[in-house]
C-alpha positions as CSV (number, residue, x, y, z in Angstrom):
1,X,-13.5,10.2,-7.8
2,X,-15.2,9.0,-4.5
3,X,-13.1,8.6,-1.4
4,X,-14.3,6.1,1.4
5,X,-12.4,6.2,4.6
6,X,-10.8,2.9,5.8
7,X,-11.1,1.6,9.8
8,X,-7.5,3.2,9.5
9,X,-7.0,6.8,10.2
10,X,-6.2,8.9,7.4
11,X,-6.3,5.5,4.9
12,X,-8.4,5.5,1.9
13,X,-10.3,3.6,-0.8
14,X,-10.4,5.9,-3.8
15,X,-13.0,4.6,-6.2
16,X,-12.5,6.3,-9.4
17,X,-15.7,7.0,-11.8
18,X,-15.2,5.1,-15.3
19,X,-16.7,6.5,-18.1
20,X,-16.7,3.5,-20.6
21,X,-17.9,3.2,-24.3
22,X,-17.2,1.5,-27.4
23,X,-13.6,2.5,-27.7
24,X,-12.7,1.0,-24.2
25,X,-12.8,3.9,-21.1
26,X,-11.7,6.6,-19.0
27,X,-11.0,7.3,-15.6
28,X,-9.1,10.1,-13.6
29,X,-7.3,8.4,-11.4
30,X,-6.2,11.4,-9.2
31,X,-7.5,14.9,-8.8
32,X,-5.5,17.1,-5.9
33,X,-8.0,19.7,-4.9
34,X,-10.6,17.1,-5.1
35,X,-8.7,14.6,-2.8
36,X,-7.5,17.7,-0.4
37,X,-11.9,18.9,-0.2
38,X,-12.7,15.4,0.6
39,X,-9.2,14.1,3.6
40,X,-7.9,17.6,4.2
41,X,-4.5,16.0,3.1
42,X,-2.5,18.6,1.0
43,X,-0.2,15.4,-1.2
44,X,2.6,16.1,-3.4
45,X,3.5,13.3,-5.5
46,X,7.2,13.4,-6.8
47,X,7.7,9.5,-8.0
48,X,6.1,7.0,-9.7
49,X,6.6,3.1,-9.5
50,X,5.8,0.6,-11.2
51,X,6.5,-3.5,-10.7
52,X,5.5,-6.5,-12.6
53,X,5.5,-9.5,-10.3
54,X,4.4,-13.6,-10.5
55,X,1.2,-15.3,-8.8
56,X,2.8,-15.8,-5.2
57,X,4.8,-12.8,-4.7
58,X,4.9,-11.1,-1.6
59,X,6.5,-7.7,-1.0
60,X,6.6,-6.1,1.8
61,X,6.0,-5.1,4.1
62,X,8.1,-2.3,3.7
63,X,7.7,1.8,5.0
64,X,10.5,4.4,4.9
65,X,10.5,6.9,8.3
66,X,12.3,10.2,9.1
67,X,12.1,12.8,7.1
68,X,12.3,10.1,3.9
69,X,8.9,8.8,5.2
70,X,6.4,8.3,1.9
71,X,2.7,8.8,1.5
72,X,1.6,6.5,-1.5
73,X,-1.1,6.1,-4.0
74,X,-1.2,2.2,-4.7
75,X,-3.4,0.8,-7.8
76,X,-3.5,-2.4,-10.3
77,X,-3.1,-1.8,-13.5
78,X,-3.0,-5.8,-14.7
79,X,-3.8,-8.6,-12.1
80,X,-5.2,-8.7,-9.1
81,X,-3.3,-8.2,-5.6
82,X,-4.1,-8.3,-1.9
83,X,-2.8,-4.9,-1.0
84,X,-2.0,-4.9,2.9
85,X,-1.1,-1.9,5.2
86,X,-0.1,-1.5,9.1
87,X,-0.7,1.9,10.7
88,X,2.8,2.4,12.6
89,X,2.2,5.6,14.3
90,X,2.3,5.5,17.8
91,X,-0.2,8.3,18.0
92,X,-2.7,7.0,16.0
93,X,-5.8,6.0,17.5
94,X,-5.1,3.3,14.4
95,X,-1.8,2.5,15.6
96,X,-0.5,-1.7,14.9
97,X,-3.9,-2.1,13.4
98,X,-3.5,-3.1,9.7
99,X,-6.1,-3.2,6.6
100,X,-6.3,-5.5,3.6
101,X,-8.2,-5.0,0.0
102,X,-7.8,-6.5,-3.6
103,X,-7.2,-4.0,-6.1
104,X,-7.4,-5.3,-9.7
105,X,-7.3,-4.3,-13.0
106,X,-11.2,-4.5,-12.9
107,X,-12.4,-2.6,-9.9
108,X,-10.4,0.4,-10.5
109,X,-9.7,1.0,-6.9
110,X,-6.8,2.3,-5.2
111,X,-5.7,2.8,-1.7
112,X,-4.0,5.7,-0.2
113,X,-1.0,5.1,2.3
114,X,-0.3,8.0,4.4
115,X,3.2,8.8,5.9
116,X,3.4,6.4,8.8
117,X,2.6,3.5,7.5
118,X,3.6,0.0,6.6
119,X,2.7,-1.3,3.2
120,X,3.2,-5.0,1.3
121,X,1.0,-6.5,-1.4
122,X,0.8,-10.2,-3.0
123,X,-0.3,-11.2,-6.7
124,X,-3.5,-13.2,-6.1
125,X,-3.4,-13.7,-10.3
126,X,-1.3,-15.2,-12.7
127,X,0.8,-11.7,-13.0
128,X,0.3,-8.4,-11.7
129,X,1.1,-4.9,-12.7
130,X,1.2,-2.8,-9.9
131,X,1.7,1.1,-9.6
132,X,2.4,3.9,-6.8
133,X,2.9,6.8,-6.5
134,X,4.8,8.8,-3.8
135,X,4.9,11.9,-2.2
136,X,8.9,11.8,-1.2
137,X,11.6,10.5,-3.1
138,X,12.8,6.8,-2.1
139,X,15.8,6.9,0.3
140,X,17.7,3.7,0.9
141,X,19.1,4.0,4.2
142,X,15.8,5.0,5.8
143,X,14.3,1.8,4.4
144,X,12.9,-0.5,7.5
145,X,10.3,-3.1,7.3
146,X,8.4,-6.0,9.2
147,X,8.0,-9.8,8.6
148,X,5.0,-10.6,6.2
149,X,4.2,-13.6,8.7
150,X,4.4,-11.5,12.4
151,X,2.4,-13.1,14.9
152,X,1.4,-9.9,16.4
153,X,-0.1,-8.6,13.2
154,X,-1.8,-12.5,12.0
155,X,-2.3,-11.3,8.3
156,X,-4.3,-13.2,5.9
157,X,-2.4,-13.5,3.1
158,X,-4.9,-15.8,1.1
159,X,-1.8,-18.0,-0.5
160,X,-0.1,-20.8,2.3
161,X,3.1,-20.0,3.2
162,X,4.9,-22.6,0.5
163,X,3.2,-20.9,-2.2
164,X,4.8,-17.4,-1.6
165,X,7.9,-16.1,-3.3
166,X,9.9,-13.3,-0.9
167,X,13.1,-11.4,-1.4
168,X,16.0,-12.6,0.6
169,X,15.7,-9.4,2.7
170,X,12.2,-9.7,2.7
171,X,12.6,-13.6,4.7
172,X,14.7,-11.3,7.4
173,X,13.2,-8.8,8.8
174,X,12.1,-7.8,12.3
175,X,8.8,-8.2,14.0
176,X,6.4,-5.5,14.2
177,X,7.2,-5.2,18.4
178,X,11.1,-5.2,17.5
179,X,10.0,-2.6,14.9
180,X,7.8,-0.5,17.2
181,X,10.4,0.3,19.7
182,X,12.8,2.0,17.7
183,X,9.6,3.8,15.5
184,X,10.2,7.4,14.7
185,X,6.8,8.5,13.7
């Protein structure tokens, strides 16, 4: 397991070694004390999630705050995505800047999503698989989000708009400044 920092603070690429042979391969995705020697981040996972989605589906971008706010582990198990996050944290020296990177079933890579932050992903393939884990349990009425298409934030999505498939509540929510003024991070 390498870890390569991202231009956001505390975000990371984990790159997992694959050990690989006739009988397919091998990989550990996620090693604690490894992870804690190399970011200093002491992470508790307590869920897992999984989604199956179609080319063109966008979701996000979602984060939950308080004291329900969630670190994730993000990964593709089938498919490719563009995985997407926005550093909410007003103290951040990363604050309203946002990353983007594909994770596919290929490269083995996944991204690590500290409290804080805002997180959406679209299937760039025919279908994705995608998988998180978190280190809090998900809490409905502390869910908030930010529209996929904010000015503010100009996010490459890589699909035009028409070819994007959203949740109703996903089409409807606020901007990242109507977001940022009510933030408690």
């Amino acid at each position: 397991m390498k870890i390569e920092k991202t231009p956001l603070v505390d975000c990371y690429i984990i790159h997992d070694t694959v050990h690989g042979d006739q009988r397919g391969y091998f990989f550990e995705s996620f090693n604690r004390k490894t992870f804690f020697s190399e970011t200093g981040l002491d992470i508790d996972f307590v869920q897992d999630n999984q989604s199956k989605s179609q080319k063109g589906v966008l979701r996000g971008l979602h984060f939950q705050e308080g004291e329900h706010a969630q670190a994730k582990l993000v990964r593709v198990l089938q498919g490719k995505v563009l995985d997407v996050v926005v550093d909410l944290r007003k103290t951040s020296a990363s604050y309203g800047q946002t990353f983007a990177m594909e994770l596919t079933e290929d490269n083995h890579q996944q991204l690590f999503v500290p409290r804080g932050f805002a997180h959406g992903f679209i299937v760039l393939s025919e279908t994705a698989v995608f998988f998180y884990k978190c280190d809090n349990y998900y809490n409905k009425a502390s869910e908030r989000g930010i529209i996929f298409n904010d000015a503010d934030l100009a996010i490459d999505w890589q699909l035009p708009d028409t070819n994007l498939i959203l949740s109703e509540k996903d089409q409807f929510l606020p901007t990242f400044q109507e977001v940022s003024n009510s933030l408690k991070f």
